[in-house]
C-alpha positions as CSV (number, residue, x, y, z in Angstrom):
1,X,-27.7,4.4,-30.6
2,X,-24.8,2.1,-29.1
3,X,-24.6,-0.3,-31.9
4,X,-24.6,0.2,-36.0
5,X,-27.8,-1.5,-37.0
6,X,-27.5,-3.1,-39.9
7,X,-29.6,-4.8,-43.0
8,X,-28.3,-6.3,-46.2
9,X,-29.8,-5.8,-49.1
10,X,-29.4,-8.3,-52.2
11,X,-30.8,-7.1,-55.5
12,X,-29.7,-7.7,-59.2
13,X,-28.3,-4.2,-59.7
14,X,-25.9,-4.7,-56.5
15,X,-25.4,-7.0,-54.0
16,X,-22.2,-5.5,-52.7
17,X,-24.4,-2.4,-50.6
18,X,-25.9,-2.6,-47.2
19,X,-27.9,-0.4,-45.4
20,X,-26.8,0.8,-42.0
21,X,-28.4,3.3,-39.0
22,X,-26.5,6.5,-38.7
23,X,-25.1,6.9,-35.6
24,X,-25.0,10.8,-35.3
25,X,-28.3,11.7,-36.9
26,X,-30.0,8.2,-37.3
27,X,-31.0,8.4,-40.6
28,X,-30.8,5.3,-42.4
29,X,-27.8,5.1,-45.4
30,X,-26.5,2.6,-47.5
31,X,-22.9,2.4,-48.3
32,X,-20.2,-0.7,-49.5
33,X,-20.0,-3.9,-47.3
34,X,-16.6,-3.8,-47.3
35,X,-16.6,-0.3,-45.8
36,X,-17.7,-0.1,-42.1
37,X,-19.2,2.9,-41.1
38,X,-20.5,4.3,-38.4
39,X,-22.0,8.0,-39.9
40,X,-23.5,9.0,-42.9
41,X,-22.0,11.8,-44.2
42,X,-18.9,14.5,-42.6
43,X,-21.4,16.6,-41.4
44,X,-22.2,13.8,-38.5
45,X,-18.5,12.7,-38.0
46,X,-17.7,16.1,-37.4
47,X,-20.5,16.9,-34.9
48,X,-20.9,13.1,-33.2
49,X,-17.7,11.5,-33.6
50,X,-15.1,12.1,-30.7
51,X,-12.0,12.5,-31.5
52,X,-8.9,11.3,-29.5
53,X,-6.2,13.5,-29.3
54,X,-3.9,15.6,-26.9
55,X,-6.4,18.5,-25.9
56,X,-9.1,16.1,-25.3
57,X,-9.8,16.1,-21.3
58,X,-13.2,15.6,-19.1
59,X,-13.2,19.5,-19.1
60,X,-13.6,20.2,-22.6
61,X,-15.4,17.0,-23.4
62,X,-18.4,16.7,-20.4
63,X,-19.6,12.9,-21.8
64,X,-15.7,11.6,-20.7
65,X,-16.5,12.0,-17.5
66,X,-19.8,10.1,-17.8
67,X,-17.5,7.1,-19.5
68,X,-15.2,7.4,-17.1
69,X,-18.1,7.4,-14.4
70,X,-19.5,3.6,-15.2
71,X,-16.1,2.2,-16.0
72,X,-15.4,3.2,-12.2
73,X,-19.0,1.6,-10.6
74,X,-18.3,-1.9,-13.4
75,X,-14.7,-1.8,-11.7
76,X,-16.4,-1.6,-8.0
77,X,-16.6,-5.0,-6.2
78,X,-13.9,-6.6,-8.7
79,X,-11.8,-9.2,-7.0
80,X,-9.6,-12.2,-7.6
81,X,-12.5,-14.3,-6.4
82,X,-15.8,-13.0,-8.7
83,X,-13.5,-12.2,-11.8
84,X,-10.6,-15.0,-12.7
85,X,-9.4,-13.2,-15.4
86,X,-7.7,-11.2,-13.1
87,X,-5.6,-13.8,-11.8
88,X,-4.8,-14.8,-15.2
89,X,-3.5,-11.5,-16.8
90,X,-1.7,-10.7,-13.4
91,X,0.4,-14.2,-14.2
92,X,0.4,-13.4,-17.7
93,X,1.9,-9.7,-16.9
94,X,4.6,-11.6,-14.6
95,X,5.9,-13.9,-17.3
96,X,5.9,-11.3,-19.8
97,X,8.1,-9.0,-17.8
98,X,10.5,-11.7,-16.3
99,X,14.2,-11.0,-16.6
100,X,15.2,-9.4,-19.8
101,X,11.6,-9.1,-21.0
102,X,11.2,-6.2,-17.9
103,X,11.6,-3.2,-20.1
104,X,13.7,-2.2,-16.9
105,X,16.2,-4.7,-16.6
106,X,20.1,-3.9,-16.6
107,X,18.9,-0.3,-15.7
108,X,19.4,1.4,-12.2
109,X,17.9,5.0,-11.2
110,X,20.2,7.7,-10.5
111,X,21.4,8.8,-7.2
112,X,19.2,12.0,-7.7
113,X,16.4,10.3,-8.9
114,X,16.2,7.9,-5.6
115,X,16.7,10.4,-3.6
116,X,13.6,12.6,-5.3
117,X,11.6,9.2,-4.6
118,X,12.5,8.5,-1.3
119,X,11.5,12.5,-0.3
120,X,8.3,11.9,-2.0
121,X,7.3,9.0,-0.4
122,X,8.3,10.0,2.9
123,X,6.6,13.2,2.6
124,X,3.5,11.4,1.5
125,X,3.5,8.8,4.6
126,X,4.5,11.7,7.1
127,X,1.3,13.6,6.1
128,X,-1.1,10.4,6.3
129,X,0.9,9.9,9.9
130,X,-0.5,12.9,11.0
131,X,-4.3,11.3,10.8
132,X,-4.6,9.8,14.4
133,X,-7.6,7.2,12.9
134,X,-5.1,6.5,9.9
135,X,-2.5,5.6,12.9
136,X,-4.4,3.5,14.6
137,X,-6.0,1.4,11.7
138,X,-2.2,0.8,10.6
139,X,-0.9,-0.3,14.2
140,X,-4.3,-2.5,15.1
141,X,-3.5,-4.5,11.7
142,X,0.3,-4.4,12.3
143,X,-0.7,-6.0,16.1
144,X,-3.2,-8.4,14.3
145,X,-0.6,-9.7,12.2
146,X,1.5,-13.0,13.2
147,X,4.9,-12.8,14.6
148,X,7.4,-14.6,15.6
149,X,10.0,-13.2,18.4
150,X,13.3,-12.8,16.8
151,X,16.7,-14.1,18.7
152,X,17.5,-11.0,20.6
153,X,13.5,-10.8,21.9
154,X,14.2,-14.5,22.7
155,X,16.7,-13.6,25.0
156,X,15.2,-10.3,26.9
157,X,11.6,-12.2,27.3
158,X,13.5,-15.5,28.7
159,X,14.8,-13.6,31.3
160,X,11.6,-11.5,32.0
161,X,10.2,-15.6,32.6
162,X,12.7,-16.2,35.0
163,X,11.7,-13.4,37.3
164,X,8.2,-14.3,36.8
165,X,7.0,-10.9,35.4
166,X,4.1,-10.6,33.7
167,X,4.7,-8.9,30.1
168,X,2.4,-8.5,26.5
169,X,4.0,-8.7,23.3
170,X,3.0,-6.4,20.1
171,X,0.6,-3.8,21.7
172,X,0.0,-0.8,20.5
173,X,0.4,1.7,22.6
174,X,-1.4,5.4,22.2
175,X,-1.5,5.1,18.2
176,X,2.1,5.6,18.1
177,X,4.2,2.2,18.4
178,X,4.2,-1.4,18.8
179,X,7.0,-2.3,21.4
180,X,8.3,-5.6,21.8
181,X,7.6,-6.1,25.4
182,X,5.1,-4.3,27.4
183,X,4.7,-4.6,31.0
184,X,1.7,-2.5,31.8
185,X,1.7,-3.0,35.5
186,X,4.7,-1.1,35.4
187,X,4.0,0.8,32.2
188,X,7.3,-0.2,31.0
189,X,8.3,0.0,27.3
190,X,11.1,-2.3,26.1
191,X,12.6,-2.2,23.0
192,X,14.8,-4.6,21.2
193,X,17.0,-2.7,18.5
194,X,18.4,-4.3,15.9
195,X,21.7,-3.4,14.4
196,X,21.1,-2.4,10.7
197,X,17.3,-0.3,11.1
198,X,18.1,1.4,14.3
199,X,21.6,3.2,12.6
200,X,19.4,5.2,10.3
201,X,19.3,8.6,10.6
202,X,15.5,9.1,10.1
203,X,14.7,5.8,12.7
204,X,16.6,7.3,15.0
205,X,14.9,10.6,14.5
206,X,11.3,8.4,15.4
207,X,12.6,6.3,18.1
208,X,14.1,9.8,19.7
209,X,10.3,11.1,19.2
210,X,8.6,7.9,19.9
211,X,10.5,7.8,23.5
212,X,9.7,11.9,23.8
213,X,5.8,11.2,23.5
214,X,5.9,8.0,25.6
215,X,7.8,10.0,28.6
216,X,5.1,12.9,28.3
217,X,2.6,10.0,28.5
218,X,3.9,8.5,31.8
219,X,5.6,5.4,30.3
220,X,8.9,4.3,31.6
221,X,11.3,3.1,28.4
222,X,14.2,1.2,27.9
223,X,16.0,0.2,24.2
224,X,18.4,-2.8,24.3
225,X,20.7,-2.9,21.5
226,X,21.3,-6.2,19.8
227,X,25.3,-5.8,19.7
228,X,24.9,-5.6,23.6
229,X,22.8,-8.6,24.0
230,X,24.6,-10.8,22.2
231,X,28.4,-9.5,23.3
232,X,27.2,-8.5,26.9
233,X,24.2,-10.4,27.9
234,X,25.1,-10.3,31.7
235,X,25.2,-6.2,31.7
236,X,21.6,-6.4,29.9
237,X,20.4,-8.5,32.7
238,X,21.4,-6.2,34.9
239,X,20.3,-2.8,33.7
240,X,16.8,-4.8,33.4
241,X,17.1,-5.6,37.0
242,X,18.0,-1.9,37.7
243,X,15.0,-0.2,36.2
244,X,13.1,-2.4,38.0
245,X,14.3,-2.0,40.9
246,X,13.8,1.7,40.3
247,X,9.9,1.1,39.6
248,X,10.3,-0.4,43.1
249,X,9.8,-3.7,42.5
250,X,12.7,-5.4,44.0
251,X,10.7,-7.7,46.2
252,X,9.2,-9.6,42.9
253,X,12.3,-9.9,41.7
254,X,14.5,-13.4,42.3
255,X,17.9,-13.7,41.9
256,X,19.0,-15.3,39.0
């Protein structure tokens, strides 16, 4: 029985008593109203009641897991949308932990403990990576996403339009990258690199594998660094203009 049924009793002798269901063995027993309670006697708190405590776990206590169970399927389906209160205590949560209220604030991890983080999460995304369906669910959404060509992209794909070649923007290419510029009548891979990403050590471990796996693949790439386009623009132009003339395509090319 989910619920302590209940009836008052008035009489002459006592009109403080109530009668109430016991929970444990269901035999009915009358006790103070002032007193809540839920079992008759020791006997059924000690056999019915659970009690919270340290060495309490789903193991040793098989009807957790049954709670735990239907909290799961109520939670199922639970969105912004069908349940408002959500949006309401995530607001509340945000005000409540604003500024000196965030029980974190003025504090900073420790060298060792960011680096314990950063290992952990790194292994954790290296080993989802590894799934090929998990790789290409990731790059579809990151190709489905909007974006908008930064300065140095600009630049490279401006010049691509003055020698008329044909080029696609954000595809992902065998589950592995999304390069800035693709020309697949030429299968060639261009790369914009920015300065700050492209200096760290683990990107450059990736982009070194990325261009390994590409190669294998029968791609042709090329990585333009950003100092170079915008100190050097003229010697980008013409290494573009050199690996294509390499994939023998000097005809199609005007002179700019």
């Amino acid at each position: 029985m989910n619920k302590s049924e209940s009836v008052e009793t008035i009489t002459s002798s006592n009109i403080y008593k109530m009668f109430t269901i016991c929970q444990g063995c269901g035999i009915q027993f009358e006790h103070y109203k002032n007193r809540k309670r839920k079992f008759c006697g020791k006997e059924c708190v000690d056999k019915y009641h659970i009690r919270w405590n340290k060495g309490l776990t789903k193991e040793t206590h098989p009807s957790l897991m049954i709670v735990s169970q239907k909290e799961h399927e109520t939670k199922k389906g639970r969105t912004k949308e069908n349940t408002p209160w959500l949006v309401r205590h995530a607001e509340l949560m945000k005000v409540q932990n604003l500024g000196e209220k965030n029980p974190f604030y003025g504090k900073k991890h420790s060298k060792e403990t960011k680096d314990i983080l950063s290992a952990k999460s790194t292994a954790i995304n290296l080993e989802r990576w590894k799934d090929e369906d998990y790789r290409k669910k990731c790059l579809d959404k990151m190709g489905r996403q909007p974006k908008h060509s930064t300065k140095i992209e600009k630049k490279v794909e401006s010049y691509l339009d003055s020698l008329n070649i044909k080029y696609e923007k954000f595809v992902n290419l065998e589950n592995i990258t999304i390069p800035d510029q693709y020309i697949p009548e030429l299968k060639l891979v261009i790369y914009e690199d920015g300065i700050y990403w492209h200096k760290i050590e683990k990107v450059i471990k990736r982009d070194k594998n990325i261009n390994k796996v590409l190669k294998e693949k029968g791609y042709f790439v090329l990585r333009l660094g950003e100092d170079e386009i915008h100190k050097n623009f003229k010697e980008v132009k013409e290494k573009i203009k050199q690996t294509l003339d390499k994939l023998n395509i000097k005809d199609r090319v005007r002179t700019s």
